[in-house]
N, C-alpha and C positions, 0 to 999 in steps of 0.2 A: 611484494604482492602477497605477502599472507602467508607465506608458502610451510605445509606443515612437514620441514625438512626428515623429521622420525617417521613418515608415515603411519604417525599413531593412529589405527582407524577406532580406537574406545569410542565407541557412544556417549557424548555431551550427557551429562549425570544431571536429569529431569526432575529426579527426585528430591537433589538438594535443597533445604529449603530458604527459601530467602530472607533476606537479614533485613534491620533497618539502616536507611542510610548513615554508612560513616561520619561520625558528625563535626570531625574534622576535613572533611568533602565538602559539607554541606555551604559555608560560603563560599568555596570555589565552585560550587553547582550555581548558586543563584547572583554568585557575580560575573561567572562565564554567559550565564542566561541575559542579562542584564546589557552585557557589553556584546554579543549579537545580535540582540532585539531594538540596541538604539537607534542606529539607524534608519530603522523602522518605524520609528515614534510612535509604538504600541503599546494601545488602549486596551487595559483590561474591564471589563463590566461583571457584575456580579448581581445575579437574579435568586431570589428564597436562600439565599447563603446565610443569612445572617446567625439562625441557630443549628447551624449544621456543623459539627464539629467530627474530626477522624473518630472512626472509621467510618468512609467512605468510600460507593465505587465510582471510579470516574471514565465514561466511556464519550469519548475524544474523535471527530475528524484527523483525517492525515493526509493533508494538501503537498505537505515537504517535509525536509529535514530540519526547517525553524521550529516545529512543532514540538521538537523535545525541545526546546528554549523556551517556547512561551509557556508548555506546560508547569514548568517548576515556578515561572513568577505568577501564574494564576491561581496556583496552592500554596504560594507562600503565606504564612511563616511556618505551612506543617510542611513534613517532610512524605517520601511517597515509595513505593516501589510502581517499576513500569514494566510491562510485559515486551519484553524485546525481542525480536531475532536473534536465533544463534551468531548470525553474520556479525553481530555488533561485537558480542565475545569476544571473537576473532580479531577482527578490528582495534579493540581498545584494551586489550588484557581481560582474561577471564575477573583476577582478581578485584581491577578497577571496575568493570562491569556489576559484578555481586556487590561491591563496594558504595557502587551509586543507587544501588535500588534493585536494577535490575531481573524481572523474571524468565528464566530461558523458556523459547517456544519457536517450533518451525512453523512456516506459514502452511496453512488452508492444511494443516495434519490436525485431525482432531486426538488431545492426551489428556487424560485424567489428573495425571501427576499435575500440569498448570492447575486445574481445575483447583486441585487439592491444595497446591502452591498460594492460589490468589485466596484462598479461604483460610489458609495459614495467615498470610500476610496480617488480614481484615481483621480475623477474632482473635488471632495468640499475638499479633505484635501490636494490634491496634492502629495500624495502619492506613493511610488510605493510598489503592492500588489505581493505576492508571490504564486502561487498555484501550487499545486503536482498532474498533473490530475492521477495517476497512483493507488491513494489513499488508496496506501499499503505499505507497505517495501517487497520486491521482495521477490521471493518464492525461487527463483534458480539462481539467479544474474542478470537473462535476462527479459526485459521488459515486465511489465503487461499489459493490453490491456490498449489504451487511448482511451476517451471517444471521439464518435463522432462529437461529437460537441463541441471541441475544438476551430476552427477556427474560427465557429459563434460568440464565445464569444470576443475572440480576433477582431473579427470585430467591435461588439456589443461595445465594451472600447475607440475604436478610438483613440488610445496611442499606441506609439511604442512596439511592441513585441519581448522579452529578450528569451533566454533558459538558463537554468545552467543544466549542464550535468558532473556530479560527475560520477568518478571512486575510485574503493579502498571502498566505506563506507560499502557495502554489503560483502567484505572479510574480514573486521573487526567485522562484527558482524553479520554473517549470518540471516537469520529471523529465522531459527532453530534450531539457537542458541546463543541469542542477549546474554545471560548471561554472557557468555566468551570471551572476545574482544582480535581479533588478532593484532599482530602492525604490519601491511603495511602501503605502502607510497599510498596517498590520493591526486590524482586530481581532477580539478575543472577548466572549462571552462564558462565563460560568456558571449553570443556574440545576439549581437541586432542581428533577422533573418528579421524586418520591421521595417522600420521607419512608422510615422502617415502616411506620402505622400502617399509611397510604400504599407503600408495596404487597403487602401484608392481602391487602385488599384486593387488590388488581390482581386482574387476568395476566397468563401469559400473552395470549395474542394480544391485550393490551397495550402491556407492557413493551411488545417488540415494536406495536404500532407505532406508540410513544418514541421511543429510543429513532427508530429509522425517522422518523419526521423530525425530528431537533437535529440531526445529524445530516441533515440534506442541505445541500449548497450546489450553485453555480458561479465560481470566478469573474467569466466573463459578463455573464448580466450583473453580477457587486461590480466590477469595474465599470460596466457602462454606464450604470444607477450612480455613482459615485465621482466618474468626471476623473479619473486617474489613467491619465496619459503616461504613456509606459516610451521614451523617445529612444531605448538604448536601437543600433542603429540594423544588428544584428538579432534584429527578434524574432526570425521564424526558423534563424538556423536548429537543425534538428525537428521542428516538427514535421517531417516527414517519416519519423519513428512512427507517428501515430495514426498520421494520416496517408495511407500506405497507398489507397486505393485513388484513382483520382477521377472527380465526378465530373469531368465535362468528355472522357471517353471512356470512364469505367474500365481502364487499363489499370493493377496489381501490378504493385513492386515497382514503379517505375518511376516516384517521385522521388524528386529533388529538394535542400533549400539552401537557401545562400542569402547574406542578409536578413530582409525585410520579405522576403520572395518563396514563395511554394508553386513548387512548376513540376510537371509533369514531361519528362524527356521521350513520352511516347508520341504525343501529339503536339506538345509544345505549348499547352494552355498554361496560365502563369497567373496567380493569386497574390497581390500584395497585402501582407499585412499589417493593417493602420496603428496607431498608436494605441488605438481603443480594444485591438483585442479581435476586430472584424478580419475578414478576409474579402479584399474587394478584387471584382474583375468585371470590364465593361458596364460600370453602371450596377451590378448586382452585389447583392451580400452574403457571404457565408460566414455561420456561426460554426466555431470549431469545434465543440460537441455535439451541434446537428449532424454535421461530415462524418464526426465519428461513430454516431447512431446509426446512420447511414452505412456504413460499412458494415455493420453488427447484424444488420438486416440485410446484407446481402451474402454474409456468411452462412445465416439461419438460410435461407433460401436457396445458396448451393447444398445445403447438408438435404433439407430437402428432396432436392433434386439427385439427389448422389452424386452428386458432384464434388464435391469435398475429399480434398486430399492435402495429408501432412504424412512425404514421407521425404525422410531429410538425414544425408551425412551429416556427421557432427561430432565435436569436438568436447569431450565433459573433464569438469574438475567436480572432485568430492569435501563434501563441508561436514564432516564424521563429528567435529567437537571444535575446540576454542583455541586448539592448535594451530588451525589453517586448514591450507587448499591442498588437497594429493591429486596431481593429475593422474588421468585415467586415459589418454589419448583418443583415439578417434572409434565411432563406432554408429551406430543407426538407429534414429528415431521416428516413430509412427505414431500418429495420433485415430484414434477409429474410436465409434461410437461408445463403448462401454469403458477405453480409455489409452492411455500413453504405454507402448514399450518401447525401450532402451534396449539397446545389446550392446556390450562396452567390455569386453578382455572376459571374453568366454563367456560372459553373465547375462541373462535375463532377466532384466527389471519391470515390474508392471504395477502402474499408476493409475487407478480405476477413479473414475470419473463423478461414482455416486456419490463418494466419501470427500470432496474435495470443491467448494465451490465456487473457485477459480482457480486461476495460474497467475504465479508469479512470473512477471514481465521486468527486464533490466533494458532499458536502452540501448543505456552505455557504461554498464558496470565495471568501475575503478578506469576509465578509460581503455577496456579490453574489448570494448564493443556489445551488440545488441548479444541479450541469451534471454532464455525461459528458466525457470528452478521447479525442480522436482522436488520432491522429498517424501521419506516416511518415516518414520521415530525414528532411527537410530544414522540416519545421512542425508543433506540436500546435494542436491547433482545442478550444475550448473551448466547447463547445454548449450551452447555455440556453434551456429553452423554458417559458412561462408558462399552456400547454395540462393539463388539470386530470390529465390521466393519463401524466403525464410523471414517471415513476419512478426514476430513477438503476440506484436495486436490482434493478429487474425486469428493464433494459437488460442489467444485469451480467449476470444468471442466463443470459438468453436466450444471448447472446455466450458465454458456457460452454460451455451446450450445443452451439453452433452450432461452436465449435473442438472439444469432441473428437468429435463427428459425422462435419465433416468428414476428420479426421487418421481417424478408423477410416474411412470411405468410401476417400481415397488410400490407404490404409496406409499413413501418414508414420510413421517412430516417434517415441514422444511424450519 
């Protein structure tokens, strides 16, 4: 499990700058790519590509973890850096990491040094850079917030601006349950939305308008549109990670699944989910990203009300650099309006809400179970807590609200 036996807590080196891919990698990158994507029988499309040659930016959907597969066969034959999590480091070797492209970046931490990294990549290596502004694997197959300041940066590069907008990677491997891969058919679109001239020109609000609408999707309506019967037999095990709350007694925390089945052990009400992705019960239908909007709005509505509380025992491991995990053992987390504190072996940590516009959400990370990640430049904290109303998804919603609250309270622009 990672484990960073030295306790080295150095801080992941932000500033190094990234290289081009090793190009003795590089057919193990697009035949590893190649030999996970077949089963998939994925179709790449290509829109305004034809004279757009590196350096380009490419900002990318992130439904799953196929996603780093398809993106290297939809850029082939150039080669790429991609803006990673620390976590990956960790995972795969610092030096294989740097090796494959790789840019280090912790999630929803705003740093210059990437900024300056992705600008390195683009004009001194000539590169063209990959980023996922979504900087998750989708909760419900529908898109996670994009960060406002998308467009600025695509201005900020002055290099034509790419999207890849994948279908299919999030119904093979739900985020609730990456363990079990289904086999549907996998699309993939590539299409310049700017050239340098044309960015040149354009607005930022534009620009961000641009970017957020090419990078919006729904799974389950492509699945339904599309007639892809998903029969594995065990397809709702785990979604009760996301669907926490259950709508026929609005009883929290109390959901079940097993199977094909989403049930509710407070009342007993019980949702079978069909091949198509629906959730049926008595003759009705639920969509599983309504439920989960649902739920968002009833979060926004206790905060409202004052009703809203996250105060939680919990269990943290530290992600300091590319060595591993230092456990830090037990200690107490609150979430309140302006933002998150931790108290963990004497220390006082605080994660303010304005600067950050979301939470990272794990299920079921490395099979250790459901946690939220903290972070700020120099450590992610990995929080776990075994308290019955310890929700990942209702942490997200909350942390939502509470950034654009406070961004309209400053009037930050978003």
């Amino acid at each position: 499990m990672l484990h960073n036996k030295k306790k080295n807590w150095k801080p992941f080196d932000m500033n190094k700058k990234p290289v081009k891919q090793y190009p003795f990698l590089v057919p193990f990158i697009w035949g590893a790519s190649w030999l996970m994507t077949r089963r998939f029988r994925l179709k790449i499309e290509k829109e305004n590509m034809e004279h757009i040659r590196p350096p380009y930016l490419v900002l990318s959907t992130h439904q799953g973890f196929s996603d780093y597969y398809i993106a290297p066969l939809a850029l082939f034959p150039h080669r790429a850096n991609y803006v990673s999590d620390i976590e990956g480091f960790a995972a795969f070797g610092e030096w294989l990491y740097r090796g494959i492209g790789c840019i280090g970046k912790r999630r929803y931490v705003s740093d210059v040094a990437v900024v300056k990294n992705i600008y390195y990549a683009l004009h001194n290596k000539k590169q063209i850079v990959a980023v996922f502004p979504e900087s998750r694997h989708s909760n419900v197959g529908t898109t996670s917030r994009i960060p406002g300041n998308m467009g600025k940066l695509a201005k900020l590069m002055k290099v034509p601006v790419v999207t890849l907008s994948v279908h299919g990677s999030y119904l093979a491997g739900p985020f609730w349950d990456e363990e079990h891969i289904r086999t549907v058919p996998m699309e993939a679109r590539l299409t310049c939305i700017y050239t340098a001239q044309e960015l040149e020109r354009a607005g930022d609000e534009e620009v961000q308008q641009k970017i957020e609408e090419k990078l919006q999707y729904d799974e389950y309506r492509w699945q339904k549109e599309k007639g892809i019967a998903i029969r594995y037999k065990n397809r709702a095990e785990g979604l009760h990670m996301a669907l926490y709350q259950c709508r026929a007694c609005k009883t929290s925390f109390r959901m079940e699944s097993c199977g094909c089945v989403l049930r509710c052990s407070a009342c007993g009400a019980e949702w079978e989910m069909d091949e198509y992705g629906q959730l049926q019960r008595g003759g009705e239908t639920q969509r599983i990203p309504d439920w989960y909007e649902w739920q968002r709005r009833n979060v926004e509505e206790e905060i409202l009300r004052g009703e809203y509380r996250c105060d939680l025992s919990v269990r943290v491991e530290a992600l300091p650099n590319a060595s591993g995990f230092i456990p830090m053992g037990e200690g107490r987390l609150t979430q309140e309006e302006k933002g998150f504190t931790l108290s963990v072996q004497d220390k006082t940590l605080v994660f303010d809400h304005v600067s950050r516009e979301s939470v990272q959400t794990e299920y079921n990370y490395r099979g250790r179970g459901a946690c939220i990640v903290l972070s700020d430049r120099d450590c992610c904290y990995y929080i776990y807590s075994k308290e019955p109303d310890f929700a990942p998804t209702r942490i997200q919603f909350a942390g939502e609200y509470f950034y654009l609250h406070e961004r309209k309270k400053f009037c930050v622009p978003m």
